[in-house]
TIZA-968003 format. One record per atom (N, C-alpha, C, O, CB): x, y, z; residue in three letters. Coordinates in steps of 0.02 Angstrom, whole numbers, plus 50000, padded with zeros to 5 digits. Glycine has a CB too. Example, Ala and Ser with C-alpha at 12.3 -4.5 7.8 and 13.67 -1.06 7.14 Angstrom:
506604971650390ala 506154977550390ala 506604983550390ala 507124983450423ala 505654977650452ala 506424988850354ser 506844994750357ser 506455000250394ser 506705005750402ser 507044997050286ser 
end
This chain:
517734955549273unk 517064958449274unk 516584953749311unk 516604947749297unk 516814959749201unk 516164956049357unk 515994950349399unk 515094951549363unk 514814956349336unk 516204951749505unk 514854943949380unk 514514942549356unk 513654947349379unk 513624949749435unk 514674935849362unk 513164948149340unk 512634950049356unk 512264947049426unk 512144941049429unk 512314949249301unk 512074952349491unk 511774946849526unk 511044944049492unk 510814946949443unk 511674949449601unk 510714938749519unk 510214935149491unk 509474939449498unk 509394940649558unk 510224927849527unk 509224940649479unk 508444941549503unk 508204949649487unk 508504952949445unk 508374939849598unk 507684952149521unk 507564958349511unk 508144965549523unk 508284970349487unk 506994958649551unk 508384963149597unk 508984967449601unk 509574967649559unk 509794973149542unk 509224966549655unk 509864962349540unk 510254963549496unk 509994967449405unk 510274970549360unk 510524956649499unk 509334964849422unk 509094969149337unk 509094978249349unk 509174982549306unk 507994966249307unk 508954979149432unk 508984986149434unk 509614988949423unk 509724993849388unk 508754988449491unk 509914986649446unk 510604987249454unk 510754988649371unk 510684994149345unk 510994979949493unk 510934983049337unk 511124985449273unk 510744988549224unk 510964989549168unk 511334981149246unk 510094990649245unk 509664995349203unk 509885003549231unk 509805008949202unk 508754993149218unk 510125002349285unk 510415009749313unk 510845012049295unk 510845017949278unk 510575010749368unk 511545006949291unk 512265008149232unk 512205010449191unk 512475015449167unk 512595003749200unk 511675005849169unk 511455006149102unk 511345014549067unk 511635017449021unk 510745001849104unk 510875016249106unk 510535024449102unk 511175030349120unk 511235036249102unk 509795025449177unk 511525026549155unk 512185031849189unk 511905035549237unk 511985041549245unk 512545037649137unk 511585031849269unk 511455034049339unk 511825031449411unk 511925025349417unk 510785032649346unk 512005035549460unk 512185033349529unk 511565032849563unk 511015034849546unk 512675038149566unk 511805028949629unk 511225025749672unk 510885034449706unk 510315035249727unk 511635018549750unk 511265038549706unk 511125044049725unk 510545047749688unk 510065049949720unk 511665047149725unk 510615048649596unk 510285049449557unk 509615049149562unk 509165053249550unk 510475046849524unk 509635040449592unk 508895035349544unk 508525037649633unk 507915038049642unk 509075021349512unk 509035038949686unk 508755041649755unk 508385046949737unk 507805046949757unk 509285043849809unk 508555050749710unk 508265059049704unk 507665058249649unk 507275062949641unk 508965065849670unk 507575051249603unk 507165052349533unk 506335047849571unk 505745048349556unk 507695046849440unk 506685043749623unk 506075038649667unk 505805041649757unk 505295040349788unk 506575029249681unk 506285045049771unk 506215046349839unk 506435039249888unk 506285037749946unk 505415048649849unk 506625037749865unk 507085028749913unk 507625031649920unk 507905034349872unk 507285019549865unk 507865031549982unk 508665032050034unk 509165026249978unk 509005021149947unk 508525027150152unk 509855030249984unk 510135029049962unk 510545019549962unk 510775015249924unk 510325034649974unk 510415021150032unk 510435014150073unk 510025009750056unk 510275004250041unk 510325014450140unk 509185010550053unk 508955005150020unk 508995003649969unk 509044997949948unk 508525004350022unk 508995009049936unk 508995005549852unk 509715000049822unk 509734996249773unk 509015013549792unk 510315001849883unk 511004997949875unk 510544991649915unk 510564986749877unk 511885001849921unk 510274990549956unk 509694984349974unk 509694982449938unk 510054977649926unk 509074984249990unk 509264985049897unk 508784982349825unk 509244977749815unk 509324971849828unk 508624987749750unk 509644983849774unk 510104978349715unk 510654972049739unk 510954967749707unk 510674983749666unk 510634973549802unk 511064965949796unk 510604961849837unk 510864958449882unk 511944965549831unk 509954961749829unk 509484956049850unk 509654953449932unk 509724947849956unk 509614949449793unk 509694960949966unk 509534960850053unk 508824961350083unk 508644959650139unk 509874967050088unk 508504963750037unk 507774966750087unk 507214962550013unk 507474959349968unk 507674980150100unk 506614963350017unk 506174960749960unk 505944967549930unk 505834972749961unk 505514955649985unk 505874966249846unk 505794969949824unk 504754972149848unk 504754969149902unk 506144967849756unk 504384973649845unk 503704977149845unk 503434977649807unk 503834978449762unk 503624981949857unk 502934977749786unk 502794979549718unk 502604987649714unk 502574990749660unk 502194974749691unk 502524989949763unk 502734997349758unk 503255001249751unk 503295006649722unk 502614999549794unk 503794997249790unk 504575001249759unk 504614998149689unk 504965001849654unk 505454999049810unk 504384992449652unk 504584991249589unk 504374995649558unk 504704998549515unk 504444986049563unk 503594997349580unk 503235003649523unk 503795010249529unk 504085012549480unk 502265007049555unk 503845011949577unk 504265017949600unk 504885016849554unk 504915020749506unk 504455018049687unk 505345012749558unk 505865013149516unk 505845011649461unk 506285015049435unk 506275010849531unk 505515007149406unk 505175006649354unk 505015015849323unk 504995017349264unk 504495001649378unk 504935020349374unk 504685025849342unk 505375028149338unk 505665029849287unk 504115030349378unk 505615027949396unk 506395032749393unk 506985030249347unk 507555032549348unk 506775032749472unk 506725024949303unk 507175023949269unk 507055022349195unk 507405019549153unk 507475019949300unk 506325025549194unk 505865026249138unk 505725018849106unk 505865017849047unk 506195031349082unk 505465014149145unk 505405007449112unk 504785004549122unk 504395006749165unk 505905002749134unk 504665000049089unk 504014995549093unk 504244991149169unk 504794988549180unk 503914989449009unk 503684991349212unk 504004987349277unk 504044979649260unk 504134975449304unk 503504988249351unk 503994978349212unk 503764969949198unk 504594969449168unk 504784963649171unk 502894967549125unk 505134974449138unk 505874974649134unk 506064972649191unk 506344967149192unk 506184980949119unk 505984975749245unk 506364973449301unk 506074967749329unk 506294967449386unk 506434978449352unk 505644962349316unk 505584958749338unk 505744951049301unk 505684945149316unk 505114960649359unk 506024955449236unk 506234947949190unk 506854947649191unk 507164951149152unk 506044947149111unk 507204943049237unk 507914942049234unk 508094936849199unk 508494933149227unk 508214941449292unk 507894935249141unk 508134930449082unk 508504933349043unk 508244938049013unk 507654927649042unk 509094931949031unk 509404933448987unk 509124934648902unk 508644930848894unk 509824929148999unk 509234937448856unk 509164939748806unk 509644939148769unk 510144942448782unk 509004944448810unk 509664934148703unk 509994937348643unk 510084944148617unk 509594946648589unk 509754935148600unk 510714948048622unk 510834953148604unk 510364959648654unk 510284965348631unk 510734952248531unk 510154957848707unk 509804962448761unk 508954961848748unk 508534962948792unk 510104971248750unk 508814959948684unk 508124961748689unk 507614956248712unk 507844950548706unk 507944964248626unk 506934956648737unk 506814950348726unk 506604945148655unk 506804944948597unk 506404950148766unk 506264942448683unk 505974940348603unk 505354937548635unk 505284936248694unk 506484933948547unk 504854936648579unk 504064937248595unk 503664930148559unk 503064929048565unk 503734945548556unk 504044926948530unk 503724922648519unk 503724915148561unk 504214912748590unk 503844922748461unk 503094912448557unk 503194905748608unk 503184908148674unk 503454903948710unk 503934901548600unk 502974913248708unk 503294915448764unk 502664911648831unk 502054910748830unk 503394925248757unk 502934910848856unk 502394908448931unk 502634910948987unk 503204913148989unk 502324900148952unk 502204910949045unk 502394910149137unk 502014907249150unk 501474907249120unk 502414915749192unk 502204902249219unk 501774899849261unk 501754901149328unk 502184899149367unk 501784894549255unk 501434903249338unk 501384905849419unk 500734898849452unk 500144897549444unk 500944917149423unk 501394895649493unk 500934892049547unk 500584895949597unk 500714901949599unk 501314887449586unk 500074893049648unk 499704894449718unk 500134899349738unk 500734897949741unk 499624888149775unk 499914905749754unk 500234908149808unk 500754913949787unk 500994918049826unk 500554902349844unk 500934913549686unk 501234917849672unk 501024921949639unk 500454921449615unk 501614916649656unk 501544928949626unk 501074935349594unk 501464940049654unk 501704938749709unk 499974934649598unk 501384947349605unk 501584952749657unk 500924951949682unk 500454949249653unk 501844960849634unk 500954955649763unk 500414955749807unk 500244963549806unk 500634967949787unk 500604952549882unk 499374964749836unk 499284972249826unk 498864972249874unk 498424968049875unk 499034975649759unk 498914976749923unk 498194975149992unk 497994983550007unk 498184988850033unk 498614970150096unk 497594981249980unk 497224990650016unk 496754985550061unk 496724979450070unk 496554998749938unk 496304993350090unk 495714990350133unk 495114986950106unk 494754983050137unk 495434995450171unk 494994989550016unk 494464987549986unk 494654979149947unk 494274974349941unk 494244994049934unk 495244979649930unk 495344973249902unk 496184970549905unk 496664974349896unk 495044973749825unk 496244962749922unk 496894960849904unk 496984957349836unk 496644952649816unk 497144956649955unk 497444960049806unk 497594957849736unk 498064955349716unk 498534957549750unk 497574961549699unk 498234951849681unk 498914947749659unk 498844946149565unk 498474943049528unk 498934938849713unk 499414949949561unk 499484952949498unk 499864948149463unk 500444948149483unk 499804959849498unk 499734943049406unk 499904937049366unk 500234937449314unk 499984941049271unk 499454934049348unk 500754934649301unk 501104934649219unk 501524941349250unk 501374945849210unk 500444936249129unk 501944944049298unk 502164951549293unk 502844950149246unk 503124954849218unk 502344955649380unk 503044943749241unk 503564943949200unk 503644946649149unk 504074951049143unk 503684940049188unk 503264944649102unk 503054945749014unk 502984952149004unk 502584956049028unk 502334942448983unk 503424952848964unk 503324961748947unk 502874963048887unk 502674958648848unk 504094965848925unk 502704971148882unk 502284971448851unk 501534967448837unk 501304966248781unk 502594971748818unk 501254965848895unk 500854961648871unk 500194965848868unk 500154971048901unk 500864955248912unk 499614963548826unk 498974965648800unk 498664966648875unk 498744972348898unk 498564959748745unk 498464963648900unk 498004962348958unk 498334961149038unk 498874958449034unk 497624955748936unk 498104962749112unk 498384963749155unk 497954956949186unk 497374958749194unk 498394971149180unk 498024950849203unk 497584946849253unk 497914944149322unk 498344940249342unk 497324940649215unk 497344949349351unk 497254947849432unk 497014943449488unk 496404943149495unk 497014950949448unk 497174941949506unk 496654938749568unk 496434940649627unk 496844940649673unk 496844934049592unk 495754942849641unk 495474947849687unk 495174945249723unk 494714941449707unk 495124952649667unk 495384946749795unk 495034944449833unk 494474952449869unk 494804957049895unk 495594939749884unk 493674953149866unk 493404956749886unk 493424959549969unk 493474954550005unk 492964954649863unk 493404964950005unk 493334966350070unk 492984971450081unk 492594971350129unk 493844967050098unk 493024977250040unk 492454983150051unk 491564980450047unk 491424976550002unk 492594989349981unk 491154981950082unk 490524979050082unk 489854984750064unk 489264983550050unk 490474975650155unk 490314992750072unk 489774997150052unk 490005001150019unk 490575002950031unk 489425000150096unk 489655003949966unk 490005011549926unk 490225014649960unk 490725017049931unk 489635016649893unk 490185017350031unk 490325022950068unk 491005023450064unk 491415027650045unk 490095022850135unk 490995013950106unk 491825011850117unk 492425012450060unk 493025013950061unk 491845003950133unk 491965010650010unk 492285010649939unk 492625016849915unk 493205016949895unk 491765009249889unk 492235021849918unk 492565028049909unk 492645031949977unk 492625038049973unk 492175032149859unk 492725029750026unk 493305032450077unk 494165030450049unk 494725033050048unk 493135028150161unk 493975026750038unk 494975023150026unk 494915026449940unk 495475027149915unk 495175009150028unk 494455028049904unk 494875028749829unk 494435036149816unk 494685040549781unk 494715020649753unk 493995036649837unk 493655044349832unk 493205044549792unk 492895049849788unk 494065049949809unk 492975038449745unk 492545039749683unk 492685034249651unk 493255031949652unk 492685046049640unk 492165031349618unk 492145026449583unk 492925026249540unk 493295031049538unk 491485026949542unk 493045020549510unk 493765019349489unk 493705019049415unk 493355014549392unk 494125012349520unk 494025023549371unk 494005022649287unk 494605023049264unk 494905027349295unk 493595027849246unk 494875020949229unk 495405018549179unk 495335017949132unk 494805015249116unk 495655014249182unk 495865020049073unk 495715018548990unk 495935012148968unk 496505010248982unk 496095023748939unk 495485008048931unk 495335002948916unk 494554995648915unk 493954997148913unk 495815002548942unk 494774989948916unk 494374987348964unk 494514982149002unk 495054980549025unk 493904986248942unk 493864979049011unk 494054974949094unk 493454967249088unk 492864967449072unk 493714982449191unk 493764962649102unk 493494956349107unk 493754953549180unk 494324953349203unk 493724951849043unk 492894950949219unk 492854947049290unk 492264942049280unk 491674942149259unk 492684952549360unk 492914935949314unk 492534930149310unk 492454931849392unk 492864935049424unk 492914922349278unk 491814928949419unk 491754927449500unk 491834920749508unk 491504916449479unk 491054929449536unk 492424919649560unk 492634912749572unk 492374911649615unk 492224905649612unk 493224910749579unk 492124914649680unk 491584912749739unk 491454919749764unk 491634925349748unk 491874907349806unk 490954916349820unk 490534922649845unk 490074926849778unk 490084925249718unk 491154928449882unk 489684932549810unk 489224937949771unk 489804943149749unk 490284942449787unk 488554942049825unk 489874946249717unk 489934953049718unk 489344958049684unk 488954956349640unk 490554954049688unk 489384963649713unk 489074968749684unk 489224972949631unk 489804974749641unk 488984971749720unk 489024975349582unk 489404977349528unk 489094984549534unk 488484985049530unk 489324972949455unk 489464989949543unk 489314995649538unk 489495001149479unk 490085002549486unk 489484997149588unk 489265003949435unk 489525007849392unk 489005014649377unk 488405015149384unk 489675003349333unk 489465019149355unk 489005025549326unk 488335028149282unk 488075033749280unk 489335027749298unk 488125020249239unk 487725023949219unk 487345018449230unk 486785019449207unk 487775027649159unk 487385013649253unk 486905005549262unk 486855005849313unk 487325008349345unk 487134998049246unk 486185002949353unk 485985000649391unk 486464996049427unk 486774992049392unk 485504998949370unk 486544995949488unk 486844990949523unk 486764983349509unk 486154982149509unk 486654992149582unk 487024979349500unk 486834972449492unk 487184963949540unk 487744963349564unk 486994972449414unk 486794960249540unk 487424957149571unk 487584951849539unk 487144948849508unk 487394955349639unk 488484948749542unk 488684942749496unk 488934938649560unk 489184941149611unk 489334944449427unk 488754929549544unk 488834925549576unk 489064921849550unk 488934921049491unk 488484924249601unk 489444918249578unk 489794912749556unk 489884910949505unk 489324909249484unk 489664908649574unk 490374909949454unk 490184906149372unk 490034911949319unk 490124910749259unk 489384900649373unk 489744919849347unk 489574925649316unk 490024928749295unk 490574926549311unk 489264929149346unk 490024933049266unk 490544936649209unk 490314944349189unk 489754946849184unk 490544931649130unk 490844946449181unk 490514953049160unk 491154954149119unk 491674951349137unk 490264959249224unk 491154958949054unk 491544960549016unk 491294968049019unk 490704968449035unk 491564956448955unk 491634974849005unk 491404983249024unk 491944986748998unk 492484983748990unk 491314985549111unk 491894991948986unk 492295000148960unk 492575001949038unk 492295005449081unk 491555008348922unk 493104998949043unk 493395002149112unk 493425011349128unk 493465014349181unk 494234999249114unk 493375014149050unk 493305021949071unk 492575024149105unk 492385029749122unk 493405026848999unk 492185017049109unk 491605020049144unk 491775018349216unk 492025012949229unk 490865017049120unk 491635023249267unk 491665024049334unk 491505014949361unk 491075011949327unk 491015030849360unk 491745012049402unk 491505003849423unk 491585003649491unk 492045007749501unk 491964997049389unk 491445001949534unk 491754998949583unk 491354991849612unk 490754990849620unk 491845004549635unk 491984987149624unk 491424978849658unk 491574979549728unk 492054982149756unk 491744968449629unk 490944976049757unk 490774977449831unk 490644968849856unk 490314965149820unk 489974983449840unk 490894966949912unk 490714960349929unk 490104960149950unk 489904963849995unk 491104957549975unk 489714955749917unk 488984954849942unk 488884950249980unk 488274949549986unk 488524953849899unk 489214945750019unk 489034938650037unk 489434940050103unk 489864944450106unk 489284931649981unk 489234935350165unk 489804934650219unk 490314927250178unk 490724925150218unk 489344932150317unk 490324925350144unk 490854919550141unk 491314924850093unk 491104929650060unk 490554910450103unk 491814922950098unk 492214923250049unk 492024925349970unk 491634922549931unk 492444917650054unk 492444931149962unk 492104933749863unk 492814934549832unk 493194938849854unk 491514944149849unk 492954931249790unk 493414930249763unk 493484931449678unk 493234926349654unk 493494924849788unk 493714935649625unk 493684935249558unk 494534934849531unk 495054936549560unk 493214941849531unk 494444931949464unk 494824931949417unk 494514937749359unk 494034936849321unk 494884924549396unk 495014944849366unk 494994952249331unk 495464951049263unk 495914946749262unk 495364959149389unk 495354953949223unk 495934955249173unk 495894963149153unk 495314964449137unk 495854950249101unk 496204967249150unk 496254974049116unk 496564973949065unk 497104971149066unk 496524978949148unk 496374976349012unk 496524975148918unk 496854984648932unk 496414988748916unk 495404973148836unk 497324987048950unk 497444995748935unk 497484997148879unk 497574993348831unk 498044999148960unk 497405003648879unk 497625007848783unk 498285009148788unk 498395013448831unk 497235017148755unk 498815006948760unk 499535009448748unk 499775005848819unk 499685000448847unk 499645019248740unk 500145011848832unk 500555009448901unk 500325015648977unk 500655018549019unk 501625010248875unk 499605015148960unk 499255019549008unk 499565014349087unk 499785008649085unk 498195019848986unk 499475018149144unk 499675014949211unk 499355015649260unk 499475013049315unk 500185016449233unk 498685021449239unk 498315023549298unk 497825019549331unk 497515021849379unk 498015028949284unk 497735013749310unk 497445008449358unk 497945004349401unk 497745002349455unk 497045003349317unk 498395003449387unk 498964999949415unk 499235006749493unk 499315005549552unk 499674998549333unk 499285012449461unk 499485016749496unk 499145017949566unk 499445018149620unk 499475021449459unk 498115018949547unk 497785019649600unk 497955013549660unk 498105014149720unk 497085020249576unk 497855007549620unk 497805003149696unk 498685004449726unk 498765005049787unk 497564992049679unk 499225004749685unk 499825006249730unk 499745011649776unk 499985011149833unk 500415007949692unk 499395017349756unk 499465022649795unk 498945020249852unk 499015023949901unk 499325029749756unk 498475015749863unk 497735014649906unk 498335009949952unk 498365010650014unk 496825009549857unk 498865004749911unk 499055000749954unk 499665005549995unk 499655004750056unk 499254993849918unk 500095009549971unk 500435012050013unk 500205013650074unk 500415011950129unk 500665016049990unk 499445019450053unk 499055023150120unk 499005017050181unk 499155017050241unk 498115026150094unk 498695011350129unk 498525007650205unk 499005003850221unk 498835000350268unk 497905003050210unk 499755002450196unk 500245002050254unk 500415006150291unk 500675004250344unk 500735000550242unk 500365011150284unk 500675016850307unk 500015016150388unk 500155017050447unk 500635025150235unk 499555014850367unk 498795017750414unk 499075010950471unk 499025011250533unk 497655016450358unk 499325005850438unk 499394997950473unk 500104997350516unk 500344993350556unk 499424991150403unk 500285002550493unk 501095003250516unk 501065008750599unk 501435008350648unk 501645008650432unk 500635012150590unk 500495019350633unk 500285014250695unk 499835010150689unk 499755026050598unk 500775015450768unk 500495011750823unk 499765014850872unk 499645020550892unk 501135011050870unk 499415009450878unk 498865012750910unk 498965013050974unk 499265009151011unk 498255010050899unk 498565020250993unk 498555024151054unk 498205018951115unk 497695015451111unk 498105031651040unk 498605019751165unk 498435015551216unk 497695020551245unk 497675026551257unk 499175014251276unk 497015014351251unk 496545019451304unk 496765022551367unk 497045018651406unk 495985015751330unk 496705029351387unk 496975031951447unk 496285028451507unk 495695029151491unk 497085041951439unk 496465025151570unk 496105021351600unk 496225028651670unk 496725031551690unk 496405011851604unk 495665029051684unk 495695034251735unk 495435031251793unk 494885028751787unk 495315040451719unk 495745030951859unk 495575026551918unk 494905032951951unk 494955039151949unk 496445024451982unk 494285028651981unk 494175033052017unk 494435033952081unk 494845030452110unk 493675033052016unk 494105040052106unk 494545042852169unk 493825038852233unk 493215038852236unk 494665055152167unk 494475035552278unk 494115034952312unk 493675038152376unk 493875043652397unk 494335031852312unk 493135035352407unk 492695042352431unk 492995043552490unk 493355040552530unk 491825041752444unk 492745048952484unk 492905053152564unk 493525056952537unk 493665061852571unk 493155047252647unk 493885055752487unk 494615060052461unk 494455063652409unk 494875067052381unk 495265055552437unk 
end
């Protein structure tokens, strides 16, 4: 019996056995080619954090399962004492046009609270709801420290306000929000989202904002057509 491979692919892998599914199956339950997802699992291509969400669904799991390849007494984990440390630079990554995010602790399952690190780029409401359509609400709530730069704090029933540096805001994420960079330097926060149960629809919107804008980043741009003039007398 050969051994588990190491890392996320191999956890897909045996969470798929597991279910009694073929690579064909978990193809038809995610929309991923049959070919990549045999990628996946033997750790050829990098996992995304969008195909994790994607297969995480197709195989009905918490995505923070497939990312804990620690072994378990008797399969489960266990919850006490538990830590991660994520140095500089780590975290799943998330890039729409309005913000890049990097999502902390994805190991730990089940955990209370989601903390991010956001870096701001949208600068006007307009922009803001071009990429998401409408202010952003989710069930639960939400804590932002501002680590630099302004941001703007926008929500549904308050007045606009702005937080700087060292500022904080704690809020009912089911109220409509969106933050806007106020500053030319750099705006940077530390987010946490507290959800109700195992709600996903904040996690979901920015995957679906980040797919669009690979997809928009991926699309080659049209060369200008340069038209010579004609010279005179012809």
């Amino acid at each position: 019996m050969k051994a588990p491979l190491p890392g996320p692919g191999g956890t897909i892998r045996t969470m798929r056995k597991r279910a009694g599914l073929t690579l064909a199956e978990l193809s038809g339950r995610t929309g991923l080619a049959v070919s990549t997802l045999s990628k996946l699992e033997m750790g050829q291509v990098s996992l995304s954090y969008d195909k994790l969400m994607t297969i995480s669904k197709g195989l009905g799991l918490d995505m923070a399962e497939l990312l804990d390849s620690t072994p378990h007494p008797g399969g489960a984990p266990t919850h006490g004492g538990r830590r991660v440390v994520h140095r500089a630079g780590d975290g799943q990554q998330v890039e729409t046009r309005s913000y890049s995010q990097s999502y902390l602790a994805t190991e730990l399952l089940n955990k209370r609270m989601t903390p991010i690190h956001v870096e701001l780029h949208a600068r006007t409401l307009d922009e803001f709801k071009a990429e998401f359509g409408d202010l952003i609400r989710h069930p639960g709530e939400e804590f932002t420290y501002v680590l630099e730069g302004d941001v703007e704090f926008h929500t549904e029933l308050y007045a606009p306000l702005t937080l700087h540096a060292g500022d904080s805001i704690y809020f009912d994420s089911e109220m409509g929000h969106a933050y806007l960079k106020a500053s030319d330097a750099p705006c940077r926060t530390i987010t946490t989202c507290s959800p109700r149960g195992r709600d996903e629809s904040m996690i979901d919107t920015f995957v679906n904002a980040s797919a669009k804008h690979a997809e928009e980043r991926a699309q080659p741009r049209r060369k200008p057509v340069v038209r010579r003039a004609k010279a005179a007398g012809k």
